[in-house]
C-alpha positions as CSV (number, residue, x, y, z in Angstrom):
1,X,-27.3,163.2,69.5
2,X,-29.3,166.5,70.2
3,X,-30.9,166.6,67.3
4,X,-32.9,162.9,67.5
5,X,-33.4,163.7,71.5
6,X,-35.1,166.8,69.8
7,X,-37.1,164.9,67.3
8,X,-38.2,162.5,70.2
9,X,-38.9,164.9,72.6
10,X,-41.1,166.3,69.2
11,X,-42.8,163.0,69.5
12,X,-44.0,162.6,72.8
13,X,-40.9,160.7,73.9
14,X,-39.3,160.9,77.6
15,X,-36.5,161.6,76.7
16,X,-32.7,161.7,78.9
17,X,-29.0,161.9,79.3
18,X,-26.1,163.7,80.1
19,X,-22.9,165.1,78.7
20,X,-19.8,166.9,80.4
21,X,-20.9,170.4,80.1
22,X,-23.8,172.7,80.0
23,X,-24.1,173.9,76.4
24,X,-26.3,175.5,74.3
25,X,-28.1,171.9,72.8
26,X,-28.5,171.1,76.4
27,X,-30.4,174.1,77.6
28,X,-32.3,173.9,74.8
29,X,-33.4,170.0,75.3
30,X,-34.4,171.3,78.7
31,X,-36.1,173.3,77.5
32,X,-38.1,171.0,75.6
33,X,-38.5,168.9,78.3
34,X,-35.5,166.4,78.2
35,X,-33.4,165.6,81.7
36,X,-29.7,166.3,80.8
37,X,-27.4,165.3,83.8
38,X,-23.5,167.0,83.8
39,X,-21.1,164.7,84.5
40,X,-21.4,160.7,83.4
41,X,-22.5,158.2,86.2
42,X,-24.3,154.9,86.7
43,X,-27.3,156.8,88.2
44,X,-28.4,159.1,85.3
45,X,-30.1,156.1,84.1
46,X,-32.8,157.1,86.0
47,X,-33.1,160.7,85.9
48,X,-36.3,160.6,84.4
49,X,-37.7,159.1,87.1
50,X,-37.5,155.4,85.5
51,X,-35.0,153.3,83.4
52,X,-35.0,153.6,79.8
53,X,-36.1,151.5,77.5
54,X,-33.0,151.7,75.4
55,X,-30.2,153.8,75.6
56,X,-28.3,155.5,72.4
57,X,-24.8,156.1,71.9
58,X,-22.2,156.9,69.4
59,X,-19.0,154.9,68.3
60,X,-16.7,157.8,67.8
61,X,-17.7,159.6,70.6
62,X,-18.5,157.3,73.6
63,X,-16.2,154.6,74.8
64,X,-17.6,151.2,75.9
65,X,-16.4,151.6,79.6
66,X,-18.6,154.7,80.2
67,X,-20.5,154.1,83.2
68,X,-23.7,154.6,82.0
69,X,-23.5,151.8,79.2
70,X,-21.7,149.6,81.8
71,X,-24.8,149.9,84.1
72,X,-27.4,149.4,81.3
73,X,-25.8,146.3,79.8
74,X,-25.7,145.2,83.3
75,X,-29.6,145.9,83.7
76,X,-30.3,144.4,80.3
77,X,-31.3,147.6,79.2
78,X,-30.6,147.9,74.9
79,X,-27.7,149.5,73.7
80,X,-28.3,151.1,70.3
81,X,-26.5,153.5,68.3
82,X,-27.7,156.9,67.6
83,X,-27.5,155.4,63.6
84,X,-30.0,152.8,64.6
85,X,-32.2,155.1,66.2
86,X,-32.6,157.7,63.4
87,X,-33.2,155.0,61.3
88,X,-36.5,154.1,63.3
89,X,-37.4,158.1,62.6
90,X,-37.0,158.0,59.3
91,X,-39.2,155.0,59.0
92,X,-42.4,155.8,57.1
93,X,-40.6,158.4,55.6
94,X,-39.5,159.3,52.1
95,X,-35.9,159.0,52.9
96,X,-33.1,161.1,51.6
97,X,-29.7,160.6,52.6
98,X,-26.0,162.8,52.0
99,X,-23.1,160.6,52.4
100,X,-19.5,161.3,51.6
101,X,-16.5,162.2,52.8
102,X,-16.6,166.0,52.6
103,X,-19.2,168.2,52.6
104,X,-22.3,166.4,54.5
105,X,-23.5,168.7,56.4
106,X,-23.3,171.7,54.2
107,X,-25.0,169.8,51.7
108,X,-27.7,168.2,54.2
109,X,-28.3,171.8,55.2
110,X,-28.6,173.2,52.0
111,X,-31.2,170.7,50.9
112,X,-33.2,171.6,53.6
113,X,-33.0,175.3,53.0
114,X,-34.2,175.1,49.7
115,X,-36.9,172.3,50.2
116,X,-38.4,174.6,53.2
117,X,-38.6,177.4,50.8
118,X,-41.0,175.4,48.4
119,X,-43.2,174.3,51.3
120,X,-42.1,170.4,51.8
121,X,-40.8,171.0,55.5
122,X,-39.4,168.2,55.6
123,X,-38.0,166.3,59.0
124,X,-34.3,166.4,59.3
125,X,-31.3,165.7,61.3
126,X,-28.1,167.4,60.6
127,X,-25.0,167.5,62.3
128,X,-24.3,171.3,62.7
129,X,-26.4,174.3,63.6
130,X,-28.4,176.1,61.0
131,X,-27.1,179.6,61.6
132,X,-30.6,181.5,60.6
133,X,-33.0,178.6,62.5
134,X,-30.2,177.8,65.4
135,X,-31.6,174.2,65.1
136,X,-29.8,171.2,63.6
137,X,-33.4,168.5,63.5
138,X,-36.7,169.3,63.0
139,X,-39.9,166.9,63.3
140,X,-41.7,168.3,60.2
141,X,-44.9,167.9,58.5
142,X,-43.6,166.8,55.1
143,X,-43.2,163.6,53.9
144,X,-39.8,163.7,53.2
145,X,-36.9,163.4,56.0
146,X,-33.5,164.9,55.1
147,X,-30.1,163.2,57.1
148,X,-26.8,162.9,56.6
149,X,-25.2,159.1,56.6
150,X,-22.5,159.3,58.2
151,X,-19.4,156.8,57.4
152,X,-17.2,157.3,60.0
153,X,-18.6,154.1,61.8
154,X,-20.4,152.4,58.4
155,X,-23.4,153.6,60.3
156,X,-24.7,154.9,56.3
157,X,-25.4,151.0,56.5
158,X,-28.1,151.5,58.5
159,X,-30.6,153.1,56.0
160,X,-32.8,152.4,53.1
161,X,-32.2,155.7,51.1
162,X,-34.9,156.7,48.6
163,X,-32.7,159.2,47.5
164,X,-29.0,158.8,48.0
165,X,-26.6,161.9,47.3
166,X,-22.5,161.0,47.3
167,X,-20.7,164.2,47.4
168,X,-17.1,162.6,47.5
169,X,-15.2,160.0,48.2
170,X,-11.9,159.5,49.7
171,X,-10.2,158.0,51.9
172,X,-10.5,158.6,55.8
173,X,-11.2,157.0,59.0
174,X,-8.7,154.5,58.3
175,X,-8.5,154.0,62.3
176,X,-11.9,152.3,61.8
177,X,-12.0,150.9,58.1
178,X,-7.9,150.0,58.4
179,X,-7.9,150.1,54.7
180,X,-8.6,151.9,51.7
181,X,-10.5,149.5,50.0
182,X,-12.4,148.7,53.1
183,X,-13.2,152.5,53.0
184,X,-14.4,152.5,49.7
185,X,-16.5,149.6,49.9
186,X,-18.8,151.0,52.3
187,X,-20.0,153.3,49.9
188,X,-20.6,150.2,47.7
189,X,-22.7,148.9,49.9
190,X,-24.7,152.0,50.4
191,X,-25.1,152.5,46.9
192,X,-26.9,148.7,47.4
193,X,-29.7,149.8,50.0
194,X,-31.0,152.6,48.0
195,X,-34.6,151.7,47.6
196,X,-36.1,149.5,44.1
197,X,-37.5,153.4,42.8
198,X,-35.0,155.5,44.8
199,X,-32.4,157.3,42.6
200,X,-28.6,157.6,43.4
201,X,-27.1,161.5,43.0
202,X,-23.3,161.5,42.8
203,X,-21.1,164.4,42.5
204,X,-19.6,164.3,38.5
205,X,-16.3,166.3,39.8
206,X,-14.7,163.6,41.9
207,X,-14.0,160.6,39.6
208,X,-14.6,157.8,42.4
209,X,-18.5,159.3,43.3
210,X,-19.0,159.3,39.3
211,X,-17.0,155.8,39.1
212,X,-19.5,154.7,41.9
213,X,-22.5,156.4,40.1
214,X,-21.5,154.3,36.6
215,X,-21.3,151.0,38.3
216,X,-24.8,151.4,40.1
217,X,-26.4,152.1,37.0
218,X,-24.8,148.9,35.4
219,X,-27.0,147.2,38.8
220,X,-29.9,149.0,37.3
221,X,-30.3,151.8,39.6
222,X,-31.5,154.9,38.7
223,X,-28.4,157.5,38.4
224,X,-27.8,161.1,38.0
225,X,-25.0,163.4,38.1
226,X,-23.9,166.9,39.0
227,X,-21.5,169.1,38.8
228,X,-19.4,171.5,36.3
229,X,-19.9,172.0,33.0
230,X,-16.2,170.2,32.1
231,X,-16.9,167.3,34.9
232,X,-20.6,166.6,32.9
233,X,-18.4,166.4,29.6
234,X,-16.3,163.8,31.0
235,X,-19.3,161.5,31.8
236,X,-21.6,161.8,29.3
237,X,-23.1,158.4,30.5
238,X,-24.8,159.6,33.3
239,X,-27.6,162.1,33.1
240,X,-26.3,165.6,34.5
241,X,-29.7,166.5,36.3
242,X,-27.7,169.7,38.0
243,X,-24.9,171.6,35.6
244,X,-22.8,174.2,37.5
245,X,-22.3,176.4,34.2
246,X,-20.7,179.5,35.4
247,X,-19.5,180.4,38.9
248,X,-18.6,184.4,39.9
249,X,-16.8,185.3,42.5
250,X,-18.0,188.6,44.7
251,X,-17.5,190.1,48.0
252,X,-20.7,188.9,48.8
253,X,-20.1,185.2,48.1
254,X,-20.6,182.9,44.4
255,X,-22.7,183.9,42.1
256,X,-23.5,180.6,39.9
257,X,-25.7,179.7,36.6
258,X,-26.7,176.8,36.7
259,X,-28.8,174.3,34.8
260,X,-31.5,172.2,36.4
261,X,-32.8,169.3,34.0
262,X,-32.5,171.6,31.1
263,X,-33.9,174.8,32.8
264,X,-31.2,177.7,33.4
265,X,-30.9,179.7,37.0
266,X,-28.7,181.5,38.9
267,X,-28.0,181.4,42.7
268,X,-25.9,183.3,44.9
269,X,-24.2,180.8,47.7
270,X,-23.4,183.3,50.5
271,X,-21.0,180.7,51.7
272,X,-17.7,181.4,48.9
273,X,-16.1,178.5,47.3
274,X,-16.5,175.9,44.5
275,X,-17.3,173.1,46.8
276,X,-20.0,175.3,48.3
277,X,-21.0,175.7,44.9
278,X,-20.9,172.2,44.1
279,X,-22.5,171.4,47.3
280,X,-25.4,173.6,46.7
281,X,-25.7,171.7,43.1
282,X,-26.3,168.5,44.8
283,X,-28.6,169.6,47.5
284,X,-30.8,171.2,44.1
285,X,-30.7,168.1,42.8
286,X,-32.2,166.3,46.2
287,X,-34.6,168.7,46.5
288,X,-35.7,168.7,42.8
289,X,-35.8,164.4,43.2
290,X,-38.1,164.9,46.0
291,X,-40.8,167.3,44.8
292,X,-39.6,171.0,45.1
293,X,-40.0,173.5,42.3
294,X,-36.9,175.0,40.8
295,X,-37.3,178.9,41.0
296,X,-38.6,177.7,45.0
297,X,-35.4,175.5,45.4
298,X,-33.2,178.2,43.9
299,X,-34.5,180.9,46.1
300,X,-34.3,178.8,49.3
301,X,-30.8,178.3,48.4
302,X,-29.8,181.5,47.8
303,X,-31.6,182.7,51.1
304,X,-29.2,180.0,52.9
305,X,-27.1,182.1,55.3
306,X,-24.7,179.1,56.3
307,X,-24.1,176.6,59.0
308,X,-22.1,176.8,62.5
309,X,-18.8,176.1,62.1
310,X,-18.6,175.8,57.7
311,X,-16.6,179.0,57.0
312,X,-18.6,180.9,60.2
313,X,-18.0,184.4,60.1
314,X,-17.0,185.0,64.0
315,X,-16.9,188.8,64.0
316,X,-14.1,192.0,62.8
317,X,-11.4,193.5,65.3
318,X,-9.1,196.3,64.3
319,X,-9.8,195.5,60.7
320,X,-9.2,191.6,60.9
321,X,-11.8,189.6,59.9
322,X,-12.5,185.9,61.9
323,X,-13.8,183.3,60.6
324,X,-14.2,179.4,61.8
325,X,-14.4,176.2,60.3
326,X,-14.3,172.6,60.7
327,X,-12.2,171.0,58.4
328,X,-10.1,168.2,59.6
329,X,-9.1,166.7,56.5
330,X,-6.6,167.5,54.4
331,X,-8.9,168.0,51.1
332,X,-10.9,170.4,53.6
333,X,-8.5,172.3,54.0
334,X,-7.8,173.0,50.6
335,X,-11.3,173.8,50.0
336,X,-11.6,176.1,53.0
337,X,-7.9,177.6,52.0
338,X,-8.7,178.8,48.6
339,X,-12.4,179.7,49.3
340,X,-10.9,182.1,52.1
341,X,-8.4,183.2,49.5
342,X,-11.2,184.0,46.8
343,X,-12.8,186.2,49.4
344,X,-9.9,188.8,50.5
345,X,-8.8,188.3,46.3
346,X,-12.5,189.7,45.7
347,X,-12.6,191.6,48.8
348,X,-9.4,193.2,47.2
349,X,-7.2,193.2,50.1
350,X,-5.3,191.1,53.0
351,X,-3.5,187.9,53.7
352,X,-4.8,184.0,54.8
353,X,-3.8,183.7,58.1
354,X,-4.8,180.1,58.9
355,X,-4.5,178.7,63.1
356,X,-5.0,174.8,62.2
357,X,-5.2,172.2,65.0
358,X,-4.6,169.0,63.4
359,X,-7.9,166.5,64.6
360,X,-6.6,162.5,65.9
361,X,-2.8,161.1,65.8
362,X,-3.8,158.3,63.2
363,X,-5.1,160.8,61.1
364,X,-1.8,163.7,61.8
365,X,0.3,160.3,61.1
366,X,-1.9,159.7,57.5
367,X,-1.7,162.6,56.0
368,X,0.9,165.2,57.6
369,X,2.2,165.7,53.9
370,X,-1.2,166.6,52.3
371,X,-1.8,168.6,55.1
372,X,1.4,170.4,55.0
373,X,0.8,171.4,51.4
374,X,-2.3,172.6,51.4
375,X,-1.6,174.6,54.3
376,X,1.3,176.1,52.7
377,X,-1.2,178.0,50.0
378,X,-1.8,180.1,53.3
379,X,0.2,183.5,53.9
380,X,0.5,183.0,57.3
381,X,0.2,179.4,59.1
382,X,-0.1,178.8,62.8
383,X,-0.4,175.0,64.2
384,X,-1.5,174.1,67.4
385,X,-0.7,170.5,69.0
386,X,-2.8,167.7,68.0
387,X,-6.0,167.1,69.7
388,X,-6.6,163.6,70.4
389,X,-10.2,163.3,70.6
390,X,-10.8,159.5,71.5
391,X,-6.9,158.6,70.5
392,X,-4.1,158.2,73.3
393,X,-1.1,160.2,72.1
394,X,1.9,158.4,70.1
395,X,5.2,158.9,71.4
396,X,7.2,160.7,69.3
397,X,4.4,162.8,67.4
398,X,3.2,166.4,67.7
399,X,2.1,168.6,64.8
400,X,6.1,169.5,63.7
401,X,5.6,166.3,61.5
402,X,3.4,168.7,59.7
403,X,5.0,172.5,60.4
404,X,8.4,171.2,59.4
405,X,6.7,170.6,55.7
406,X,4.6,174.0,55.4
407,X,6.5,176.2,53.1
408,X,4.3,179.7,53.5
409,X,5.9,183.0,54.3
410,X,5.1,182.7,58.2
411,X,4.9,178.9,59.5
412,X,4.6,178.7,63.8
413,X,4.3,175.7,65.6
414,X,2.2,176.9,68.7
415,X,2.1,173.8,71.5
416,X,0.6,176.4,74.0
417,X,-3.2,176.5,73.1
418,X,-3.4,179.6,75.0
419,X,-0.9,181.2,73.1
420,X,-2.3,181.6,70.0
421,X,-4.3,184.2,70.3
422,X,-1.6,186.8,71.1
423,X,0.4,185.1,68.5
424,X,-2.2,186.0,65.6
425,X,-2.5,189.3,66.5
426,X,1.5,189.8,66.3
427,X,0.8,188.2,62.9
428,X,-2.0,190.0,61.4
429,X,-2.7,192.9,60.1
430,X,-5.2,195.2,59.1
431,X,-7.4,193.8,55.9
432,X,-6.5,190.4,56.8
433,X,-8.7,187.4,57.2
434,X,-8.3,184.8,60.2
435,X,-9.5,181.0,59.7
436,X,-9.4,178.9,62.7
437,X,-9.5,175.5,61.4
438,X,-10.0,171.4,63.1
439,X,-12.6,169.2,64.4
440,X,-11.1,170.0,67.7
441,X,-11.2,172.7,69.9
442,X,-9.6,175.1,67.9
443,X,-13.2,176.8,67.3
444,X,-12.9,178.2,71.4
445,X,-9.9,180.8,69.7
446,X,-12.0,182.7,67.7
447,X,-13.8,184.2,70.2
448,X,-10.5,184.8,72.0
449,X,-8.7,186.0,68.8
450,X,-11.2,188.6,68.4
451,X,-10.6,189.8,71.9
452,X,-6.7,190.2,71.7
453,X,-7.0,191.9,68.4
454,X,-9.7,194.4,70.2
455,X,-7.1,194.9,72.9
């Protein structure tokens, strides 16, 4: 929601609203000029001195019986969400759009590294914090406007995509869709809005993006691929624009060769792991689609130093490393898991000591297996209780559904959130590296983490 009050607020727009705490994004929208109240109530609607002409929310974040949305329906004062609005942003614009269900913002992010470097500045919206610009939208000059689409909600539906990039796909938010197939569909359907020139990019390593990629090019839209050299073999039907030839591992991240339609270059992705790779491949291929020059693209990707909260390095006490990151998903975690265990492999010491807090009850309920397996690739796993987000707790559940699965060294169920610090740093050890891991707020311990292991 920050970041389209920041492109409004770009604009010219009068912009307001609130949230429950004072934050970084909100002392920054001040400082731009927005209103931000604390605290939700009735009469924010007029902090800027007159009602709004239409007021933006979220589906996942903001339930109907919030005052403020009461009090403008009642005012017959639009209700929109924040889906629609970018929408209206974009308009004008040559759009390009990163769905999927992993890897969104990394990517978004990563296309708008590399496309900066070669001049485009383009708009964009993204929903984490570039760590080297501490902005997540930007009201450029290009012509180009770079956003994720976001199917949590099927708010992807929203756009007209001129160039569409599908990192993944698999099934999630089931507590929305309520099925698989419903799931899946969605990403049919946004595979239908992409513009009559636009082009669809789908990752060639997950075999529903490429299934999705083949049956859009049977509709006569224009398809290419990305991805490993073995995953390009496998689907020789659609054109590999972006071939991930090679990928080194060092203390200083991947090193990757790569081959971008037909010209070879390497890039070092400062972020470790194959999906970073991967997602670095895709935001190439974006940013290649919509103008850039290669050896620009490459270098702006390489110069990429990361978002907040995507493997965040937090900061080193008594020889413990902290990182954070945001995965919520069990195929996340895996990711996250072995990309932590590449670095200390490379970094030729320590253990993976993982604190996880598992993100929504439906989602715990889903997937506690999954979760529990990936997990167990850890050394050491600590699991705080589920955090609820917009979900009521279900009788009967807590996160042992998942630590009574985990089969690493060191598995401790932590129900105390204010615990966990002190039990990390009776847990680690010189050399090794700490993720703290969930959509939750899980990300609060690293800080505190770092503190116990200083004391």
């Amino acid at each position: 929601m920050s970041g389209v009050a920041r492109i409004l607020l770009s604009r010219g727009a009068v912009v307001s609203g609130s949230d429950v705490k004072d934050s970084r994004p909100v002392l920054a929208l001040r400082a731009m000029g927005a209103e931000i109240a604390i605290g939700h109530d009735a009469a924010n609607l007029s902090a800027a001195g007159q009602l709004p002409t239409v007021v933006v929310t979220s589906f996942a974040a903001i339930p109907q019986d919030n005052p403020e949305l009461v009090a403008a329906r009642e005012r017959g004062i639009p209700v929109i969400r924040r889906s629609d609005l970018l929408a209206e942003l974009m308009d004008g614009y040559r759009q390009v759009l990163i769905a999927g269900t992993h890897g969104k913002t990394s990517t978004t992010s990563m296309a708008v590294a590399a496309m900066q470097a070669t001049g485009l500045d383009p708009s964009f919206a993204i929903g984490g914090q570039l760590n080297r610009s501490g902005t997540n939208a930007h009201h450029g000059t290009g012509k180009a406007f770079v956003a994720e689409a976001d199917e949590s909600d099927a708010s992807l539906l929203r756009y007209s995509p001129d160039i569409a990039v599908v990192t993944n796909i698999e099934p999630d938010h089931l507590d929305y869709f309520g099925s698989k197939e419903k799931y899946f569909r969605v990403f049919e359907d946004f595979a239908e809005r992409i513009s009559a020139a636009g082009q669809l990019v789908v990752c060639l390593d997950d075999d529903y993006a490429a299934a999705l990629g083949k049956r859009a090019a049977q509709r006569g839209v224009q398809v290419v691929g990305y991805g490993t050299t073995a995953a390009t073999a496998r689907h020789p039907e659609l054109n590999a624009l972006v071939e991930v030839c090679e990928i080194t591992v060092t203390a200083e991240g991947s090193q990757a060769r790569m081959r971008v339609d037909g010209r070879e270059v390497e890039a070092l992705l400062q972020t470790p792991g194959t999906h970073m790779v991967l997602n670095g491949a895709a935001a190439l291929a974006a940013g290649y689609l919509a103008g850039g020059d290669v050896a620009e693209l490459v270098a702006g990707l390489s110069d990429f130093s990361g978002v907040r909260r995507r493997f965040e390095y937090r900061g080193t006490a008594n020889g413990v490393r902290v990182y954070d990151d945001y995965a919520h998903h069990p195929t996340e975690v895996a990711a996250v898991v072995s990309a932590a265990r590449e670095k200390v492999v490379a970094d030729g010491a320590g253990r993976v000591v993982v604190v996880f807090q598992p993100h929504l009850y439906s989602r715990t309920i889903e997937f506690a297996a999954e979760f529990a397996a990936e997990l167990s690739h850890a050394d050491a796993v600590v699991v705080l209780e589920i955090y609820g987000a917009r979900e009521q707790p279900v009788e009967g559940v807590s996160s042992r559904i998942i630590t009574d699965a985990v089969t690493a060294p060191v598995v401790h169920y932590e129900p105390d959130f204010s615990a966990a610090p002190a039990v990390v740093r009776e847990l680690t050890e010189p050399g090794d590296l700490v993720l703290t891991m969930g959509a939750g707020t899980v990300t609060l311990l690293a800080a505190e983490i770092l503190e116990e292991l200083s004391e």
